[in-house]
MILOTI-836359 format. One record per residue: residue in three letters; x, y, z of N, C-alpha, C in turn. Coordinates in steps of 0.05 Angstrom, whole numbers, padded with zeros to 5 digits, always signed. Example, Ala and Ser with C-alpha at 12.3 -4.5 7.8 and 13.67 -1.06 7.14 Angstrom:
ala+00264-00114+00156+00246-00090+00156+00264-00066+00156ser+00257-00045+00142+00273-00021+00143+00258+00001+00157
//
This chain:
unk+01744-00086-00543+01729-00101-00522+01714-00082-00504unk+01734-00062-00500+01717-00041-00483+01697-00029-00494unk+01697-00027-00519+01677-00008-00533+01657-00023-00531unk+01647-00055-00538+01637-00071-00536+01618-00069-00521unk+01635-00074-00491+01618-00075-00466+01607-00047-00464unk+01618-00030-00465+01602-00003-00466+01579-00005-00473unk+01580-00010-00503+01555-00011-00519+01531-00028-00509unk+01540-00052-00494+01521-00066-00481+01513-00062-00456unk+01518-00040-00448+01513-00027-00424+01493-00011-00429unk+01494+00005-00453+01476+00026-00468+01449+00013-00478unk+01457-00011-00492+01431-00023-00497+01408-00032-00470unk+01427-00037-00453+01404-00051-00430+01402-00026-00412unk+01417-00007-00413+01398+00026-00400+01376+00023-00415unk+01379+00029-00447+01356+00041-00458+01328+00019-00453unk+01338-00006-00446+01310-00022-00449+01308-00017-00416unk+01317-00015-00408+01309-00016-00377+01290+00010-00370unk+01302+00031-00387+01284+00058-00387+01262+00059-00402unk+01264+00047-00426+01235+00038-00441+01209+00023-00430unk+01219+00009-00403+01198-00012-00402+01193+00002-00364unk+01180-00016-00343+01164-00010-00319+01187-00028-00302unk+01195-00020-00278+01205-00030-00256+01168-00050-00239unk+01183-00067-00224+01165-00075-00208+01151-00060-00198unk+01161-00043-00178+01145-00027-00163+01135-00011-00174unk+01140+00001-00194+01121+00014-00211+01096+00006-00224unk+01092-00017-00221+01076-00050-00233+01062-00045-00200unk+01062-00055-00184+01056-00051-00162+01040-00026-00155unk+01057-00004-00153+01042+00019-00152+01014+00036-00172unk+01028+00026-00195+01004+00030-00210+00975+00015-00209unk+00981-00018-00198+00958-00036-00205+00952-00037-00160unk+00960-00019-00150+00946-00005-00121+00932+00021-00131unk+00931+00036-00147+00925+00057-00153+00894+00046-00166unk+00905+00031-00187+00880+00007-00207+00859+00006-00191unk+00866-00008-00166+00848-00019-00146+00829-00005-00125unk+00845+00015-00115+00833+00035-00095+00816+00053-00114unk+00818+00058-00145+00801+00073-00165+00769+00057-00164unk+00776+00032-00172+00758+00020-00175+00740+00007-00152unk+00756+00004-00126+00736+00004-00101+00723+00028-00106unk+00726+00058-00107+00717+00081-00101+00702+00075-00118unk+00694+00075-00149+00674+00070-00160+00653+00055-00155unk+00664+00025-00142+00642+00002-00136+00629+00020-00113unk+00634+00024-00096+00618+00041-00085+00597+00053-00071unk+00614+00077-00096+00591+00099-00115+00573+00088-00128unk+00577+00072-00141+00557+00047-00157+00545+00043-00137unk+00546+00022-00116+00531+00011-00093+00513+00033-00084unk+00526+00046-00076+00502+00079-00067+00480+00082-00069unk+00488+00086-00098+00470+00092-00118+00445+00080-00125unk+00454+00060-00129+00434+00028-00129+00423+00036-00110unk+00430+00030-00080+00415+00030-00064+00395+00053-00057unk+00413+00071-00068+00390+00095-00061+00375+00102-00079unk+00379+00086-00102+00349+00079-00119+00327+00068-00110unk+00332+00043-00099+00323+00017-00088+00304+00036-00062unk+00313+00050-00044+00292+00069-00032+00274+00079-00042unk+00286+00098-00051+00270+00118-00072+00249+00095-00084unk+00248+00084-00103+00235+00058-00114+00217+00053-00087unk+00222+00044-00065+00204+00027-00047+00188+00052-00039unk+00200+00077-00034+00179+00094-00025+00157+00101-00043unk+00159+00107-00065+00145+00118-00093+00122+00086-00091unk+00135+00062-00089+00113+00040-00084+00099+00037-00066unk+00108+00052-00043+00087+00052-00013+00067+00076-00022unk+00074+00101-00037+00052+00125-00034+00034+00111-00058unk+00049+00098-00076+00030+00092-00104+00003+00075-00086unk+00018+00050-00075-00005+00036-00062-00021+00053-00049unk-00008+00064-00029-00027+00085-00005-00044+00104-00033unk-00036+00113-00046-00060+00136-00054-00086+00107-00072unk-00082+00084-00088-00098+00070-00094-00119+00061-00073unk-00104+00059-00054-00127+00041-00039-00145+00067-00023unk-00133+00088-00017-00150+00113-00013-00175+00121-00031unk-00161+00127-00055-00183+00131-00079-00198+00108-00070unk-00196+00080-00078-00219+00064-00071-00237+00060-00058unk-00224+00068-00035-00244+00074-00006-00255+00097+00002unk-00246+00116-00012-00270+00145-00016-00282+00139-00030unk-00275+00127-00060-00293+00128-00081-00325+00105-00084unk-00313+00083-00059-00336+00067-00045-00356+00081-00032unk-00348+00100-00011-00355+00103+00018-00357+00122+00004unk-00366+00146-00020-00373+00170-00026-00406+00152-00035unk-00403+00132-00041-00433+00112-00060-00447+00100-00038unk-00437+00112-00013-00450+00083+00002-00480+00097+00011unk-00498+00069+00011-00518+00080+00006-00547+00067+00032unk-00563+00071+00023-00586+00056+00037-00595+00029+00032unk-00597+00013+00045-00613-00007+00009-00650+00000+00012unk-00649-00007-00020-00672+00000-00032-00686-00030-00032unk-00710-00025-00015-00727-00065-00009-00742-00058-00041unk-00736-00089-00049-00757-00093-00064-00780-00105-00062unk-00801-00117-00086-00822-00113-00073-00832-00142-00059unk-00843-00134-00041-00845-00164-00013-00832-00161+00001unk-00808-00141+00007-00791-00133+00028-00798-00127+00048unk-00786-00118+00070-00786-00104+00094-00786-00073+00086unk-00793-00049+00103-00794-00022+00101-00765-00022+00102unk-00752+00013+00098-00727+00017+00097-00716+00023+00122unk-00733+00017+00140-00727+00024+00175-00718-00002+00186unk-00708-00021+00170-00715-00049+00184-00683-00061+00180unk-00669-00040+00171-00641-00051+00155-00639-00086+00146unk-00664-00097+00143-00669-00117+00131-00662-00119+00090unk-00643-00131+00086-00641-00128+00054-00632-00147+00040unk-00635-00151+00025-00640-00178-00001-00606-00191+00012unk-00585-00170+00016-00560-00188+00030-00555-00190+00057unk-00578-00189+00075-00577-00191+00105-00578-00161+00118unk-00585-00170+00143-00588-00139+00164-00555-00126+00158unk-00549-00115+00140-00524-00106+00137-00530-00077+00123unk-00518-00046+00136-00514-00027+00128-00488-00018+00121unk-00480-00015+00151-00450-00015+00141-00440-00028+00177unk-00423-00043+00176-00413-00066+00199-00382-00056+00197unk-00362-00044+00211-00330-00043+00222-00334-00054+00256unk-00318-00080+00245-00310-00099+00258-00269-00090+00271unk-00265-00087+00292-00242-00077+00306-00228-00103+00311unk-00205-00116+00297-00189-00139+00299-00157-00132+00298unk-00144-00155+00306-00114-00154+00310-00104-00176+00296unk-00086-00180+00290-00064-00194+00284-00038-00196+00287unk-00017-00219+00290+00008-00219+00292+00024-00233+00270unk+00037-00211+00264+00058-00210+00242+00092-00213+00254unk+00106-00231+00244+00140-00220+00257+00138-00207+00275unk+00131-00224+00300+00133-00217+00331+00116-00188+00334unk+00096-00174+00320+00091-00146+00329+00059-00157+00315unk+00048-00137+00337+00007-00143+00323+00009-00108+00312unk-00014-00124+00297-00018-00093+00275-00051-00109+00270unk-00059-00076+00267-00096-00080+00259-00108-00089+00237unk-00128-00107+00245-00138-00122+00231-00163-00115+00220unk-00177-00096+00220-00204-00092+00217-00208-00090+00190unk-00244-00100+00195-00251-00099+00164-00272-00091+00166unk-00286-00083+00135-00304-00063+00137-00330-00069+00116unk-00355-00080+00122-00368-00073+00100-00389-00068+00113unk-00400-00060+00073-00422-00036+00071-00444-00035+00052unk-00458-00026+00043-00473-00028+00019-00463-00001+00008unk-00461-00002-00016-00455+00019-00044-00460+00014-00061unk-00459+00027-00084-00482+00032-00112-00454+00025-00129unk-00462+00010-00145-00429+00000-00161-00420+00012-00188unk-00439+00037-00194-00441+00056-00212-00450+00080-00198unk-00439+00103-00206-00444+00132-00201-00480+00138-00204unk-00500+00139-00189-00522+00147-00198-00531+00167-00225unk-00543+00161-00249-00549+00175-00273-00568+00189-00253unk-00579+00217-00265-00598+00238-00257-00626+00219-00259unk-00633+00200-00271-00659+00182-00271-00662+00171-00238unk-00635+00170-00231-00634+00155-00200-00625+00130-00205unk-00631+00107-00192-00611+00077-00201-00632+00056-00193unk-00627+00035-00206-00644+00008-00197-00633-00009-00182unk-00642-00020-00168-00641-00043-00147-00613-00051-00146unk-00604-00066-00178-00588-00080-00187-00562-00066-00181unk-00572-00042-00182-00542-00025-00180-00526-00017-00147unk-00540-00039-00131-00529-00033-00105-00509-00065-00101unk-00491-00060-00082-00467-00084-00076-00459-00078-00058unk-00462-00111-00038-00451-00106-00014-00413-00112-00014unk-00406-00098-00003-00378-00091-00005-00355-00095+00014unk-00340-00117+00012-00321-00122+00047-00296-00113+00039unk-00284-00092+00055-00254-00092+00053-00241-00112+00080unk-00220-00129+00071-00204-00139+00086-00183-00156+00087unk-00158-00163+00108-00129-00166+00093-00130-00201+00097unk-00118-00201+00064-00107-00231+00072-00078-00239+00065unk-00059-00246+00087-00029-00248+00091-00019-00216+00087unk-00009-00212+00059-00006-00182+00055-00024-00166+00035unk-00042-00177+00026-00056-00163+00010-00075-00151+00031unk-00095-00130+00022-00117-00117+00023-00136-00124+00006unk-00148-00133+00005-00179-00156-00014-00201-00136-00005unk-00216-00123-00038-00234-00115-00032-00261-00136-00043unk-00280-00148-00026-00301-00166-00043-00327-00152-00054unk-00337-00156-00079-00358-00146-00078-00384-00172-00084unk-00411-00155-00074-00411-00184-00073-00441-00172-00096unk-00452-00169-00122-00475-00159-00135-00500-00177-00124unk-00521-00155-00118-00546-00175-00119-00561-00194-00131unk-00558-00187-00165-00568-00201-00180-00541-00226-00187unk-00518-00232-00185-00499-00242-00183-00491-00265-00156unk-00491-00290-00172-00488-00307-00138-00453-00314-00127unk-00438-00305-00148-00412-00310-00141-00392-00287-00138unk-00391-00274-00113-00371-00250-00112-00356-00238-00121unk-00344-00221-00125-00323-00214-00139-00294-00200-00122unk-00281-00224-00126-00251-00206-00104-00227-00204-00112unk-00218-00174-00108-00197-00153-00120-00183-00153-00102unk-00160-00150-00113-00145-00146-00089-00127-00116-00093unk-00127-00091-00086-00129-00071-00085-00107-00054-00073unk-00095-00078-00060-00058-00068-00037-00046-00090-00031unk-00026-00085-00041+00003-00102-00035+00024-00091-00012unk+00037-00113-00001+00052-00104+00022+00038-00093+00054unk+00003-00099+00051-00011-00090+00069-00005-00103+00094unk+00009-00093+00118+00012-00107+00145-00025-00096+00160unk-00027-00078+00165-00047-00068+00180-00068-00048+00168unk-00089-00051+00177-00118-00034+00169-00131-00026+00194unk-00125-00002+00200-00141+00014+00222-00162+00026+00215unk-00185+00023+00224-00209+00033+00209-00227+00048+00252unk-00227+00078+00243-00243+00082+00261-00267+00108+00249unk-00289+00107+00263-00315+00123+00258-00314+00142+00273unk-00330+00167+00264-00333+00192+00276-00367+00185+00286unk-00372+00192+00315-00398+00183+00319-00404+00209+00327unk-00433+00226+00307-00435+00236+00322-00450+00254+00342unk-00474+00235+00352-00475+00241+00376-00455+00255+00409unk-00442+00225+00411-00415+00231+00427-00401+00243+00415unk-00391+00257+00385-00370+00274+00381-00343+00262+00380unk-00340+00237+00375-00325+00225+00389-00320+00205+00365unk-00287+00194+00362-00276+00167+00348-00279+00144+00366unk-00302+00128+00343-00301+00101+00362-00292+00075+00345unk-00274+00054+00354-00263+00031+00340-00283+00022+00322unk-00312+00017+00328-00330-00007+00314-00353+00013+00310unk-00365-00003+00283-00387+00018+00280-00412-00015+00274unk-00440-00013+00281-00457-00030+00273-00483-00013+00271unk-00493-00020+00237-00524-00001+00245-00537-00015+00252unk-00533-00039+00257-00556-00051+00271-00566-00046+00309unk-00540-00034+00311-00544-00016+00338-00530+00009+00342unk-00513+00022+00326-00517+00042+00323-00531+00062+00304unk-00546+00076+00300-00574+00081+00294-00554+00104+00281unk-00567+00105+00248-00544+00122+00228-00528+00116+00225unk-00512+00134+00215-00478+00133+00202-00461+00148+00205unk-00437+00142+00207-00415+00157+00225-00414+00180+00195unk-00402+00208+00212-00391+00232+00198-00376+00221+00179unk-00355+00207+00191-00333+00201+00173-00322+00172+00180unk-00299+00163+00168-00281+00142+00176-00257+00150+00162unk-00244+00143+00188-00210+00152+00188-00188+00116+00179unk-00183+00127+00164-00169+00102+00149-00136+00103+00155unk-00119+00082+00171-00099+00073+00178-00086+00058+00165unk-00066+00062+00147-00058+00040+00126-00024+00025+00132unk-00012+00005+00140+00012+00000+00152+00021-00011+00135unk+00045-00006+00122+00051-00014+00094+00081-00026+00108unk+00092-00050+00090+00114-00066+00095+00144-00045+00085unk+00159-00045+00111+00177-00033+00092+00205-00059+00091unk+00228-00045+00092+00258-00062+00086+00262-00072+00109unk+00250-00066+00130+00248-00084+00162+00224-00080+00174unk+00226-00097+00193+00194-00093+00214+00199-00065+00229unk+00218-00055+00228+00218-00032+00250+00206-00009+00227unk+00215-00010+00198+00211+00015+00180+00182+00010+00169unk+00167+00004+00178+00136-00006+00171+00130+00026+00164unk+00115+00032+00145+00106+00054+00132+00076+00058+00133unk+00064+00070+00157+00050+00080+00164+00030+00116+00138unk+00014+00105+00136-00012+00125+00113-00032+00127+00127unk-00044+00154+00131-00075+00161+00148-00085+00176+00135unk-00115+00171+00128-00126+00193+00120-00163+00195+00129unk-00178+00217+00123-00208+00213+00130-00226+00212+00111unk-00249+00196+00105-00262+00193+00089-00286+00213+00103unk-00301+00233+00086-00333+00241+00092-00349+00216+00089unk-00371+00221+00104-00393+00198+00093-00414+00216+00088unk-00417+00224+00060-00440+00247+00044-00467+00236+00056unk-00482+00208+00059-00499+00200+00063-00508+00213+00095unk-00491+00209+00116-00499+00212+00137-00504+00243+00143unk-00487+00259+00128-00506+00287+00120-00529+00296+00117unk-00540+00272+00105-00577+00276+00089-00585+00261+00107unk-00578+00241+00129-00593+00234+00143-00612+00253+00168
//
Protein backbone atom coordinates (compact mmCIF):
# COMPACT_ATOMS: atom_id res chain seq x y z
CA UNK A 1 0.00 0.00 0.00
CA UNK A 2 2.83 2.13 0.85
CA UNK A 3 4.65 1.45 -2.18
CA UNK A 4 1.53 2.38 -4.00
CA UNK A 5 1.07 5.68 -2.62
CA UNK A 6 4.67 6.41 -3.05
CA UNK A 7 4.49 5.73 -6.53
CA UNK A 8 1.60 8.08 -6.89
CA UNK A 9 3.31 10.69 -5.36
CA UNK A 10 6.17 10.26 -8.05
CA UNK A 11 3.82 10.35 -10.83
CA UNK A 12 2.19 13.73 -9.93
CA UNK A 13 5.91 15.32 -9.05
CA UNK A 14 6.89 14.38 -12.47
CA UNK A 15 3.72 15.96 -14.17
CA UNK A 16 3.75 18.84 -11.96
CA UNK A 17 7.49 19.42 -13.08
CA UNK A 18 6.68 18.73 -16.73
CA UNK A 19 4.08 21.26 -17.11
CA UNK A 20 3.84 25.60 -15.93
CA UNK A 21 2.60 26.75 -12.43
CA UNK A 22 0.13 29.73 -12.70
CA UNK A 23 2.37 32.26 -11.96
CA UNK A 24 4.59 31.24 -14.27
CA UNK A 25 1.52 31.55 -16.88
CA UNK A 26 1.21 34.98 -15.54
CA UNK A 27 4.66 35.98 -15.59
CA UNK A 28 5.44 34.89 -18.86
CA UNK A 29 2.16 36.32 -20.67
CA UNK A 30 3.35 40.07 -18.51
CA UNK A 31 6.56 39.65 -20.14
CA UNK A 32 4.32 38.74 -23.69
CA UNK A 33 2.76 42.04 -23.18
CA UNK A 34 5.27 44.68 -22.09
CA UNK A 35 7.47 43.02 -25.39
CA UNK A 36 4.88 43.80 -27.52
CA UNK A 37 3.76 47.33 -26.20
CA UNK A 38 7.64 48.11 -26.74
CA UNK A 39 7.31 47.06 -30.26
CA UNK A 40 3.86 48.79 -30.97
CA UNK A 41 5.60 51.69 -30.27
CA UNK A 42 8.58 51.46 -32.09
CA UNK A 43 6.21 50.74 -34.86
CA UNK A 44 4.16 53.90 -34.04
CA UNK A 45 7.41 56.02 -34.23
CA UNK A 46 8.31 55.02 -37.00
CA UNK A 47 5.16 55.54 -38.93
CA UNK A 48 5.01 58.67 -37.72
CA UNK A 49 8.24 59.75 -38.43
CA UNK A 50 7.69 58.67 -41.83
CA UNK A 51 4.47 60.49 -42.08
CA UNK A 52 6.85 63.81 -41.45
CA UNK A 53 9.47 63.04 -43.47
CA UNK A 54 6.66 62.31 -46.26
CA UNK A 55 4.84 65.75 -45.52
CA UNK A 56 8.10 67.59 -45.66
CA UNK A 57 9.55 66.05 -49.02
CA UNK A 58 5.68 67.14 -50.22
CA UNK A 59 5.96 70.76 -49.05
CA UNK A 60 9.70 71.25 -50.87
CA UNK A 61 8.35 69.04 -53.97
CA UNK A 62 5.39 71.58 -54.23
CA UNK A 63 7.59 74.68 -53.21
CA UNK A 64 10.35 73.89 -55.88
CA UNK A 65 7.25 73.28 -58.77
CA UNK A 66 5.58 76.28 -58.33
CA UNK A 67 9.06 78.20 -58.30
CA UNK A 68 10.25 76.66 -61.54
CA UNK A 69 6.88 77.87 -62.90
CA UNK A 70 7.13 81.25 -61.88
CA UNK A 71 10.73 81.85 -63.05
CA UNK A 72 10.13 79.95 -65.95
CA UNK A 73 6.93 82.50 -66.71
CA UNK A 74 8.49 85.65 -65.45
CA UNK A 75 12.04 84.70 -67.34
CA UNK A 76 9.27 84.99 -70.88
CA UNK A 77 7.58 87.86 -69.75
CA UNK A 78 7.42 90.08 -72.33
CA UNK A 79 6.12 93.32 -74.14
CA UNK A 80 3.14 92.87 -76.23
CA UNK A 81 3.62 93.06 -79.79
CA UNK A 82 0.30 95.46 -81.46
CA UNK A 83 -0.82 94.15 -84.40
CA UNK A 84 -1.79 95.70 -87.27
CA UNK A 85 -4.58 98.63 -86.48
CA UNK A 86 -3.17 98.68 -83.02
CA UNK A 87 -2.01 101.23 -80.76
CA UNK A 88 2.07 101.99 -80.61
CA UNK A 89 3.97 99.92 -78.00
CA UNK A 90 4.00 103.00 -75.60
CA UNK A 91 0.34 102.77 -75.05
CA UNK A 92 0.36 99.34 -73.02
CA UNK A 93 -2.85 99.04 -75.01
CA UNK A 94 -3.09 95.14 -76.29
CA UNK A 95 -5.35 92.77 -78.06
CA UNK A 96 -5.99 91.52 -73.98
CA UNK A 97 -6.46 95.01 -72.35
CA UNK A 98 -4.11 97.82 -70.86
CA UNK A 99 -2.33 94.91 -69.08
CA UNK A 100 1.62 94.45 -68.73
CA UNK A 101 2.13 93.05 -65.77
CA UNK A 102 -0.64 94.05 -62.68
CA UNK A 103 0.41 92.51 -58.66
CA UNK A 104 -2.53 93.14 -56.89
CA UNK A 105 -1.66 93.01 -52.68
CA UNK A 106 -4.72 90.93 -50.96
CA UNK A 107 -5.53 89.04 -47.73
CA UNK A 108 -7.44 86.39 -46.62
CA UNK A 109 -8.73 84.39 -43.62
CA UNK A 110 -8.10 80.92 -43.14
CA UNK A 111 -8.70 79.00 -39.46
CA UNK A 112 -8.83 82.15 -37.47
CA UNK A 113 -5.28 83.57 -39.00
CA UNK A 114 -5.08 85.88 -42.48
CA UNK A 115 -2.37 84.93 -44.81
CA UNK A 116 -1.66 86.68 -48.35
CA UNK A 117 -3.63 86.74 -50.99
CA UNK A 118 -2.06 88.29 -53.93
CA UNK A 119 -2.18 87.63 -57.43
CA UNK A 120 -0.27 88.31 -60.27
CA UNK A 121 -0.60 88.76 -63.97
CA UNK A 122 1.40 89.37 -66.85
CA UNK A 123 1.98 88.91 -70.42
CA UNK A 124 4.58 86.03 -71.51
CA UNK A 125 5.53 84.22 -74.63
CA UNK A 126 4.08 80.55 -74.10
CA UNK A 127 7.07 79.09 -75.97
CA UNK A 128 10.84 79.83 -75.58
CA UNK A 129 11.61 82.37 -78.54
CA UNK A 130 13.31 80.31 -81.80
CA UNK A 131 16.39 82.64 -83.09
CA UNK A 132 13.66 83.80 -86.07
CA UNK A 133 12.01 85.77 -83.01
CA UNK A 134 8.12 84.77 -82.30
CA UNK A 135 4.68 85.75 -83.70
CA UNK A 136 1.98 87.46 -82.20
CA UNK A 137 0.23 84.14 -81.39
CA UNK A 138 2.95 83.20 -79.21
CA UNK A 139 2.28 85.74 -76.44
CA UNK A 140 -0.40 84.84 -73.24
CA UNK A 141 -1.74 86.71 -70.78
CA UNK A 142 -1.05 84.88 -67.55
CA UNK A 143 -2.81 85.09 -63.83
CA UNK A 144 -1.37 83.39 -60.92
CA UNK A 145 -3.85 82.98 -58.05
CA UNK A 146 -5.27 80.93 -54.95
CA UNK A 147 -8.43 79.20 -54.86
CA UNK A 148 -9.39 77.50 -51.27
CA UNK A 149 -5.93 75.59 -51.27
CA UNK A 150 -4.78 75.41 -54.56
CA UNK A 151 -2.55 77.92 -56.46
CA UNK A 152 -4.33 78.25 -60.15
CA UNK A 153 -2.17 79.32 -62.76
CA UNK A 154 -4.67 80.80 -65.90
CA UNK A 155 -3.54 81.21 -69.17
CA UNK A 156 -5.45 82.91 -71.20
CA UNK A 157 -3.93 82.50 -75.58
CA UNK A 158 -4.76 85.27 -77.95
CA UNK A 159 -5.80 83.44 -80.73
CA UNK A 160 -7.86 81.09 -78.18
CA UNK A 161 -11.29 82.35 -76.55
CA UNK A 162 -11.43 79.88 -73.62
CA UNK A 163 -8.55 79.98 -70.96
CA UNK A 164 -6.67 77.54 -69.81
CA UNK A 165 -6.43 76.74 -65.91
CA UNK A 166 -3.76 74.61 -64.11
CA UNK A 167 -3.54 74.25 -61.07
CA UNK A 168 0.18 74.16 -60.11
CA UNK A 169 0.14 73.90 -55.87
CA UNK A 170 -1.62 72.02 -53.46
CA UNK A 171 -1.94 72.75 -49.81
CA UNK A 172 -1.40 76.58 -50.78
CA UNK A 173 -2.56 78.85 -47.63
CA UNK A 174 -0.74 82.16 -48.79
CA UNK A 175 1.00 83.95 -51.87
CA UNK A 176 3.18 86.89 -51.02
CA UNK A 177 4.22 88.54 -54.06
CA UNK A 178 6.47 91.79 -53.68
CA UNK A 179 8.55 93.99 -56.53
CA UNK A 180 11.88 95.42 -56.49
CA UNK A 181 11.29 99.09 -57.77
CA UNK A 182 13.91 100.51 -58.99
CA UNK A 183 13.97 103.88 -58.95
CA UNK A 184 13.26 104.00 -55.03
CA UNK A 185 15.59 100.94 -54.53
CA UNK A 186 13.11 99.73 -52.65
CA UNK A 187 10.36 96.44 -52.11
CA UNK A 188 7.03 97.59 -52.86
CA UNK A 189 3.62 95.31 -52.19
CA UNK A 190 1.81 96.26 -55.74
CA UNK A 191 3.24 96.73 -58.97
CA UNK A 192 0.86 98.43 -62.11
CA UNK A 193 2.43 99.48 -65.48
CA UNK A 194 -0.15 101.33 -66.11
CA UNK A 195 1.35 103.73 -63.52
CA UNK A 196 4.30 102.48 -62.72
CA UNK A 197 6.35 103.16 -65.77
CA UNK A 198 8.64 99.75 -66.48
CA UNK A 199 9.29 96.77 -64.61
CA UNK A 200 10.37 95.84 -61.36
CA UNK A 201 14.23 94.25 -61.05
CA UNK A 202 12.77 91.42 -59.61
CA UNK A 203 9.79 89.76 -57.62
CA UNK A 204 10.21 88.09 -54.42
CA UNK A 205 7.87 85.13 -54.10
CA UNK A 206 6.29 84.04 -50.54
CA UNK A 207 4.86 80.67 -50.56
CA UNK A 208 2.74 79.41 -47.12
CA UNK A 209 2.29 75.89 -47.39
CA UNK A 210 -0.32 73.84 -45.00
CA UNK A 211 1.29 71.90 -42.53
CA UNK A 212 -0.17 69.11 -39.57
CA UNK A 213 -1.54 72.35 -37.70
CA UNK A 214 -2.20 76.02 -38.29
CA UNK A 215 0.72 76.89 -36.08
CA UNK A 216 3.32 74.48 -38.36
CA UNK A 217 2.34 76.34 -41.67
CA UNK A 218 5.46 75.94 -43.88
CA UNK A 219 6.69 78.99 -45.06
CA UNK A 220 9.16 78.99 -48.94
CA UNK A 221 10.83 82.39 -50.26
CA UNK A 222 12.53 82.96 -53.03
CA UNK A 223 13.50 85.94 -55.94
CA UNK A 224 12.68 85.89 -59.40
CA UNK A 225 15.07 88.31 -61.98
CA UNK A 226 12.94 90.05 -64.44
CA UNK A 227 15.59 89.72 -67.63
CA UNK A 228 13.19 92.14 -69.55
CA UNK A 229 13.50 95.06 -67.23
CA UNK A 230 17.28 94.87 -67.85
CA UNK A 231 16.89 95.77 -71.61
CA UNK A 232 14.58 98.29 -70.73
Amino acid sequence: MNNQHSCSRRKYSALTNAGFTLIEILISFSIITMITGILYGTFRSTIKTAEVIEAETDSYRIARIVFYQLTKDLSMLTQFVPVAGSASSSSLSTPFGALQLLGENKTRFIDGANYPNDTLSFLSLSAPPVLQGFSVADQAEITYSLSEVFLLRNTKFRDKPVPVKNEVGEFVLGLNLRYYENTKKAWIDEWDSRVTAGMPLAVEVTLILKGDTPLNAKTFKTTVGIPLAGSL
